[in-house]
C-alpha positions in Angstrom: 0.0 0.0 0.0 1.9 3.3 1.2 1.5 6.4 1.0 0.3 7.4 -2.5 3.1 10.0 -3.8 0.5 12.9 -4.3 -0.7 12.4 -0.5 0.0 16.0 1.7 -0.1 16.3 5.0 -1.6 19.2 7.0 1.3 20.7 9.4 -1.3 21.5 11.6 -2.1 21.1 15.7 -3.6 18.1 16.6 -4.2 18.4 20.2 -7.5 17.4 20.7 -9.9 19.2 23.7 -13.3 19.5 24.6 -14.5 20.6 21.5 -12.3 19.3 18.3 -12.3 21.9 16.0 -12.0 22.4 12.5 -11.3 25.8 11.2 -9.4 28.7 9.4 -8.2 28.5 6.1 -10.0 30.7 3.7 -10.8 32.0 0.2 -7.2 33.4 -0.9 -5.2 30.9 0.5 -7.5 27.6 1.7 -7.1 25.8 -1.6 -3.5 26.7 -1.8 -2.9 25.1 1.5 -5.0 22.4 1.0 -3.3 21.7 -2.7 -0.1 21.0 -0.3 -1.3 18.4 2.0 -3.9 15.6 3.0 -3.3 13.8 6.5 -1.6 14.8 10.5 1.5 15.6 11.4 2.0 14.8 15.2 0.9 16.1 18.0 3.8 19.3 19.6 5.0 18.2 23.1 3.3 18.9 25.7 5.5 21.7 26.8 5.2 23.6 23.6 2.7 25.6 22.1 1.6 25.6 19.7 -1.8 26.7 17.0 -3.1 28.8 14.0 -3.7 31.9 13.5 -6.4 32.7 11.0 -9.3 35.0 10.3 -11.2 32.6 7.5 -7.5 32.8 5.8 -4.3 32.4 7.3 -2.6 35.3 9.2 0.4 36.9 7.8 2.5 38.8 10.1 3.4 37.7 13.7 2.4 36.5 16.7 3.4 37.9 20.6 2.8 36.1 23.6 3.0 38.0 27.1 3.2 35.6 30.6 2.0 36.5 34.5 5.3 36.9 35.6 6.4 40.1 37.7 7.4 41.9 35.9 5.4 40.6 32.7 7.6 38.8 30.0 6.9 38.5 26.6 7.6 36.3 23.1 7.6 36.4 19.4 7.2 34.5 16.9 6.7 34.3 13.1 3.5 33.5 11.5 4.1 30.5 9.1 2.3 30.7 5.0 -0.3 28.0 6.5 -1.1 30.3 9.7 0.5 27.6 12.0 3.2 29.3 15.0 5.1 27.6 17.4 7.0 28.8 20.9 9.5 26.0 21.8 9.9 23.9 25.7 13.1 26.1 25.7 11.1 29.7 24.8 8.6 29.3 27.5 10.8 27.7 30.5 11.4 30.6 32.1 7.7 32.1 31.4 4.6 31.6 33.9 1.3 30.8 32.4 -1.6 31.2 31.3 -0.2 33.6 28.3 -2.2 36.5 26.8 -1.9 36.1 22.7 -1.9 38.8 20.4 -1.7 37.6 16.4 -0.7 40.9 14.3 -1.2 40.8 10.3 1.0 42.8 8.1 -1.4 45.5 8.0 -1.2 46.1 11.5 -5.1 44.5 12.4 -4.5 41.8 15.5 -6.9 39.3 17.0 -6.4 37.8 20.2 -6.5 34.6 22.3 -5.3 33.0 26.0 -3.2 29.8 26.6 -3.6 28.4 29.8 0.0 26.8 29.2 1.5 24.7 26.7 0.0 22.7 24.1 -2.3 24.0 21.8 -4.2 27.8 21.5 -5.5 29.2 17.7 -6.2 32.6 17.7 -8.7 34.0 15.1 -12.1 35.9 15.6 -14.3 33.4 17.9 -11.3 33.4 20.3 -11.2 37.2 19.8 -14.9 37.7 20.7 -14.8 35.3 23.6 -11.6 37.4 25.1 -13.9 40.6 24.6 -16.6 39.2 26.8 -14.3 37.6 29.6 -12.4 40.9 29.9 -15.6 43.3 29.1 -13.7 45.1 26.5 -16.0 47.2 24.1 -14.0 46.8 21.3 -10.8 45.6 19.5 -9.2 48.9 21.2 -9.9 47.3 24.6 -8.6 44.5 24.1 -5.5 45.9 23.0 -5.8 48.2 26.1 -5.9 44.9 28.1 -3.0 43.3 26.4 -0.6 45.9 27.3 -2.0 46.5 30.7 -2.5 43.3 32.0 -0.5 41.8 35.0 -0.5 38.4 36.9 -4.1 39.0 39.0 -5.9 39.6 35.8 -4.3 36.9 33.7 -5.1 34.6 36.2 -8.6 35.8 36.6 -8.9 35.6 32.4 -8.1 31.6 32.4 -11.2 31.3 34.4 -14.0 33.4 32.6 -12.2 32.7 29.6 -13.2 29.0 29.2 -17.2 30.4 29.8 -16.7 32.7 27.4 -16.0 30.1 25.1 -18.7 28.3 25.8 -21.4 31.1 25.5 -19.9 31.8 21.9 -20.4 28.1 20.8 -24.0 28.2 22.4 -25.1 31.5 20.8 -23.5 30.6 17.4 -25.0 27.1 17.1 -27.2 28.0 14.4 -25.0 29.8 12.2 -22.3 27.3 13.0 -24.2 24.5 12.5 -24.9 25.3 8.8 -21.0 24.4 7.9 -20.7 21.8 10.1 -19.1 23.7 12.8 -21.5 23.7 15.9 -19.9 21.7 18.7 -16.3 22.5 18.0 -13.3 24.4 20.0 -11.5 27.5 18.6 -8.9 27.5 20.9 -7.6 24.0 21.3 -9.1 21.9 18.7 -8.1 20.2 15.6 -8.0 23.1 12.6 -8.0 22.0 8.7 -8.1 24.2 5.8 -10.9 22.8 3.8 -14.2 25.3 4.1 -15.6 23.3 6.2 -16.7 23.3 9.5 -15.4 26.4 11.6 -13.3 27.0 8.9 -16.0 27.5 6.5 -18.0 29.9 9.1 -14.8 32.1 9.4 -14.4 31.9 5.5 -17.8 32.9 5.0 -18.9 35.3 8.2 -17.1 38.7 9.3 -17.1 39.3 12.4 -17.3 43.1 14.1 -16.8 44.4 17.6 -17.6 48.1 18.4 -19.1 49.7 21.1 -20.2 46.7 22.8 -22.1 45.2 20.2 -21.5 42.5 18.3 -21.9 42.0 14.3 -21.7 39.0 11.8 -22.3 39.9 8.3 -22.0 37.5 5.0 -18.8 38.3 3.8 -20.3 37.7 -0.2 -23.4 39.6 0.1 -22.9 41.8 2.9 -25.9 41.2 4.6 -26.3 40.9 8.6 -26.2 37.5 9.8 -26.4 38.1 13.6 -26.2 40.9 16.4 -26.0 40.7 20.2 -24.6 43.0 22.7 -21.2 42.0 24.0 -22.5 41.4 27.3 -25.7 39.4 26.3 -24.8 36.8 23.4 -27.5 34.8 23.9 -29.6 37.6 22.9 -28.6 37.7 20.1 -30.7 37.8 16.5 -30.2 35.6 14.1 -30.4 35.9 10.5 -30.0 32.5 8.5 -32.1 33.3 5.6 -29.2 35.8 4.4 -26.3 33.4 5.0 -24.6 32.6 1.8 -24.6 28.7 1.2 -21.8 26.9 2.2 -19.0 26.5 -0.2 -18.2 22.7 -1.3 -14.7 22.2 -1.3 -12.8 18.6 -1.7 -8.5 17.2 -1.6 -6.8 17.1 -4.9 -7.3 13.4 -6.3 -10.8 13.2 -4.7 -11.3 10.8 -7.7 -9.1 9.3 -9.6 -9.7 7.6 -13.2 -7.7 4.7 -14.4 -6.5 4.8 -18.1 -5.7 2.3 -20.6 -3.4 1.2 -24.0 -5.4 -0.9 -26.0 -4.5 -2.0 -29.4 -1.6 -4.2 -30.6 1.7 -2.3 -31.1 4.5 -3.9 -33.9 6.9 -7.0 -32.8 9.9 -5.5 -30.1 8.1 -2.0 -30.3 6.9 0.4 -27.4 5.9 3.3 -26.7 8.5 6.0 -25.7 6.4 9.2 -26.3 2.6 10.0 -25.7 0.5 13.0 -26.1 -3.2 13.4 -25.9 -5.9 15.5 -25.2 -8.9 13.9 -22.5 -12.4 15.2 -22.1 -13.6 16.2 -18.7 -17.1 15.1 -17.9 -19.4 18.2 -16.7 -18.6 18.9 -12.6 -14.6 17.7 -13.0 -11.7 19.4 -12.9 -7.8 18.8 -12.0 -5.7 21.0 -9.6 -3.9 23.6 -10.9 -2.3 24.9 -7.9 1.3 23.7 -6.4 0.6 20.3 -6.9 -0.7 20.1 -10.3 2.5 18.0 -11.3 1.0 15.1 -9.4 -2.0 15.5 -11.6 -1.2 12.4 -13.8 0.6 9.5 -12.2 2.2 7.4 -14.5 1.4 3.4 -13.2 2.1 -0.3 -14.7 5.0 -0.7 -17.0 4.7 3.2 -17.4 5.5 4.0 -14.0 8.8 5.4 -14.8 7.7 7.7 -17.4 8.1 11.3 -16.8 5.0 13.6 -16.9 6.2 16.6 -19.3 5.0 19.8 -19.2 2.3 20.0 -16.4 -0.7 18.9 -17.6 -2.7 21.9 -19.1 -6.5 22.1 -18.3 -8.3 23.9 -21.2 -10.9 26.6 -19.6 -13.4 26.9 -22.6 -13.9 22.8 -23.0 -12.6 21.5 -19.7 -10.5 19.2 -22.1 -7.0 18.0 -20.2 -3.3 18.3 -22.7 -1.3 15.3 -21.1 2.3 14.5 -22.5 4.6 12.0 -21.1 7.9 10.3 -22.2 9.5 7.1 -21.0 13.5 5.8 -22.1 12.7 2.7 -21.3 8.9 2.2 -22.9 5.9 1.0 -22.1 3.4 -1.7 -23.8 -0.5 -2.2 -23.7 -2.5 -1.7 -20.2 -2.7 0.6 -17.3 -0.6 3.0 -18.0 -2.1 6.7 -16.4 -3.6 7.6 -13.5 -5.8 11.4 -13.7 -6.1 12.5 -10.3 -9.8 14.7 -10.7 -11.3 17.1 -8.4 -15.3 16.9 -8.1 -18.0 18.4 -7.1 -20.7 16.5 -4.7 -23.3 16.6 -7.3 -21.0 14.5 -9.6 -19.0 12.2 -7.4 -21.4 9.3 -7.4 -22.9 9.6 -10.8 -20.2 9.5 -13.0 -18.0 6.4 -14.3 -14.9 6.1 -16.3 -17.4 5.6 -19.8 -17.9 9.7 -19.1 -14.4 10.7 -20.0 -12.9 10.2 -24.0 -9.5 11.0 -25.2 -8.8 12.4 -28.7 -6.1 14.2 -30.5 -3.8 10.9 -29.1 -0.6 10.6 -30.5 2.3 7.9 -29.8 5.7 7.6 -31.2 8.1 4.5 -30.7 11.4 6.9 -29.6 11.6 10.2 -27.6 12.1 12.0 -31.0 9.0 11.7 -32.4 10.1 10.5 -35.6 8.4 7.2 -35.9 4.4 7.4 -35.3 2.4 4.5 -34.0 -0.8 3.4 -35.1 -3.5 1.0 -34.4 -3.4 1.8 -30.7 -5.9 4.4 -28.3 -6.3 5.3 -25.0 -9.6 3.7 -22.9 -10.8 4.8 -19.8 -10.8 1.8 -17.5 -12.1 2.9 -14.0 -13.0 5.5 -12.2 -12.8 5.2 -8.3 -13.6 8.1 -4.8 -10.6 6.5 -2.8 -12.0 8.4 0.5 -15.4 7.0 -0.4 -14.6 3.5 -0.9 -12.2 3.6 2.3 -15.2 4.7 3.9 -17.6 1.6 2.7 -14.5 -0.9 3.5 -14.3 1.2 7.2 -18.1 0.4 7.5 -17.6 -3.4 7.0 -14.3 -4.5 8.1 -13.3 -1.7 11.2 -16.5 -0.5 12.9 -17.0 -3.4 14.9 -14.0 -3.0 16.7 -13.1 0.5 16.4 -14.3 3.8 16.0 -13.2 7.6 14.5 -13.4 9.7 17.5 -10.8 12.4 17.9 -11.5 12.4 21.3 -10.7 9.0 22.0 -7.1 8.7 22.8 -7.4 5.0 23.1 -6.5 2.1 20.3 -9.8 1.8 19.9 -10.4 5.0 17.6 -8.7 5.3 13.9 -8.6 8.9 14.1 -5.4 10.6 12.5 -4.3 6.4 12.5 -4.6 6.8 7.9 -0.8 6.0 7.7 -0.3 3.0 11.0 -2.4 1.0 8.0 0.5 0.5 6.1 1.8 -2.0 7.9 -1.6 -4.1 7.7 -1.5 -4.7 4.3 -1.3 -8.3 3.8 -1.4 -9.5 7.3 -4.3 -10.6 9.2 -5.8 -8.6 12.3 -8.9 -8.8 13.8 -9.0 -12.1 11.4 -9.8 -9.5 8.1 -6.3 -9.1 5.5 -6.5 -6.7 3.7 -5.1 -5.8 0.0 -2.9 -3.0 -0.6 -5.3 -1.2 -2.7 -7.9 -1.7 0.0 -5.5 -0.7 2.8 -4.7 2.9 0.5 -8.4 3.2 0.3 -9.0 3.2 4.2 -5.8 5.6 4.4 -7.8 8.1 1.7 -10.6 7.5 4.1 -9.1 8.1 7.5 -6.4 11.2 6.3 -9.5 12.7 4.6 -11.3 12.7 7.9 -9.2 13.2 10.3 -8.4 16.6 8.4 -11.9 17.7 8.6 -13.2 16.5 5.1 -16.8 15.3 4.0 -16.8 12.0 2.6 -20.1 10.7 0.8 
């Protein structure tokens, strides 16, 4: 099985807490950071800290940390492209906890969080609105008031009220939250992806406004109002889902992935050392063309050492796909290619490999392209969801003895577990052995939901 060469992994926080979060990536930069990965990276030590800062798109600029010591002490650290920050065991041994947060952009706007200690606190605007209300700050100038002015006896006072705070923002946004998926989950210490989904899809969606002790959350694509509350009521607040936008659908490069075929009978010692053709998308499919578009077609069978040259080129009038590849040593008949697709919802079950055609196929018998072979085309063989067919295999061979909870820390749950499967291919456990193919499809499965995916 393994890991298939295309597969990214999130370098995100995993610490898990009462909520399990997904959230912040956003409309400028979500699908670029989601182009770049697909599973966990492991959990920081305990005696870091760790998180994301993001405001329905990752934060660029910096992030300051300042402790309850007397005299107050205070860190900095970078913002990374994904939004993810990290203070080292070594940068907070000599700080006391809990630490006020303070994420700065580069055009000088800041949102703010608290860390009770190490391990894992995001900052972006639920985190924000929930500092407002424990400190009884009016507005983002408060706060910022607060961050500079704070010492020991109110920081101390803040990592009690600031946990209800939390709370009363999860119970006053349910509705609105509950529309991407998102009610129920933490935005301090939870599990963040950058998929659109879930709290990430709220923050990419809903703007969120803090002045003069009111609260506002408009549709960030038609501008409407979507809620309002005083600052020191939230569970007052109004509620507006008729104008809430609906919720973007957003899926991992290679969310489908369509087997192709040389069929035909090529002359006596011949093969093929050169191949260019021209596929037809069906209606609802597309392939990535972000930062991992090279990994768009994958080269398999007795063309697996064939290179993949230029990037494939998707054609934005007739969503037809230019795909050239060369191979010194050749390739003969069979699998040869496999077109990693992107799909909508609407499409992902009701399409099959028959839906896609090549044309314009060309073939040559040396890297020159001076000899021209005939008699042989490209056929569409298959077209499979990996992440959907992990999930029917999870169904029938795992959920008798395990299950996906990110709060279970136990053996017991397959959460974040994708890549410990590789080592079960072709051994028995729990008396089921499973194929390497079938193993890569529960990996699809369990990376795709263990970094906040839906998978029908």
């Amino acid at each position: 099985m393994g890991k298939h060469p295309y597969r990214i992994t999130l370098a995100l926080c995993t610490a898990l807490a009462a909520f399990s979060l997904a959230a912040c990536g956003g409309s400028s930069s979500g699908v670029a950071a989601v182009s770049q990965t697909a599973g966990q990276s492991q959990a920081p030590a305990a005696s870091d800290l760790s998180g994301i800062a993001a405001v329905g798109r990752p934060l660029s600029g910096a992030i300051y940390l300042s402790d309850a010591s007397f005299p107050t002490q205070s860190l900095s650290a970078v913002i990374n492209p994904d939004g993810s920050y990290s203070f080292g065991a070594s940068d907070l041994a000599t700080l006391k906890a809990p630490f006020l947060m303070k994420a700065v952009d580069n055009s000088g706007s800041a949102w703010y969080s608290l860390a009770p200690g190490a391990g894992t606190a995001n900052v972006n605007p639920l985190t924000t609105l929930a500092l407002a209300m424990a400190t009884g700050s009016a507005d983002l100038q408060g706060l910022s008031d607060s961050f500079g002015a704070h010492n020991a006896a109110t920081l101390n006072v803040l990592s009690s009220t600031f946990p209800q705070a939390l709370l009363r923002v999860g119970t006053a946004l349910q509705p609105l939250l509950a529309v991407y998926g998102g009610s129920g989950r933490d935005p301090l210490a939870g599990f963040y992806a950058l998929n659109r989904q879930g709290l990430d899809g709220f923050l990419d969606q809903v703007g969120i406004t803090i002045s003069q002790g009111q609260v506002t959350m408009t549709d960030k694509t038609s501008l409407a109002t979507v809620f309002t509350a005083p600052l020191a009521n939230l569970d007052a607040g109004r509620v507006t889902l008729s104008a809430l936008s609906a919720p973007a659908t957003f899926y991992l490069p290679g969310n489908a992935e369509l087997t192709l075929a040389l069929q035909g009978e090529l002359p006596a010692g011949t093969l093929v050392r050169r191949a260019s053709f021209t596929l037809q998308l069906p209606l609802g499919f597309t392939v990535d063309s972000g930062p991992s578009a090279v990994n768009t077609a994958l080269p398999i069978g007795s063309a697996a050492l064939s290179n993949v040259y230029p990037v494939p080129a998707l054609s934005a009038t007739d969503n037809q796909l230019s795909v050239s590849l060369s191979s010194l040593d050749g390739f003969g008949t069979g699998n040869f290619l496999t077109i990693r697709c992107l799909v909508s919802s609407a499409a992902l079950l009701a399409t099959g490999a028959q839906d896609f055609s090549s044309s314009v196929a060309n073939f040559y018998s040396d890297i020159y392209k001076n000899v021209r072979l005939k008699g042989i085309s490209i056929v569409p063989v298959s077209l499979v969801f990996p992440s959907h067919e992990g999930k029917a295999l999870c169904a029938s061979f795992c959920a008798s003895c395990h299950n996906l909870s990110s709060s279970d820390t136990t053996t017991a749950s397959l959460f974040g577990k994708g890549t410990k499967l590789t080592a079960l291919a072709g051994t028995r456990h729990h008396g089921v052995v499973l194929s390497a193919i079938q193993a890569g499809y529960l990996t699809e499965y369990l990376d795709a939901l263990s970094s906040g995916q839906v998978v029908y």
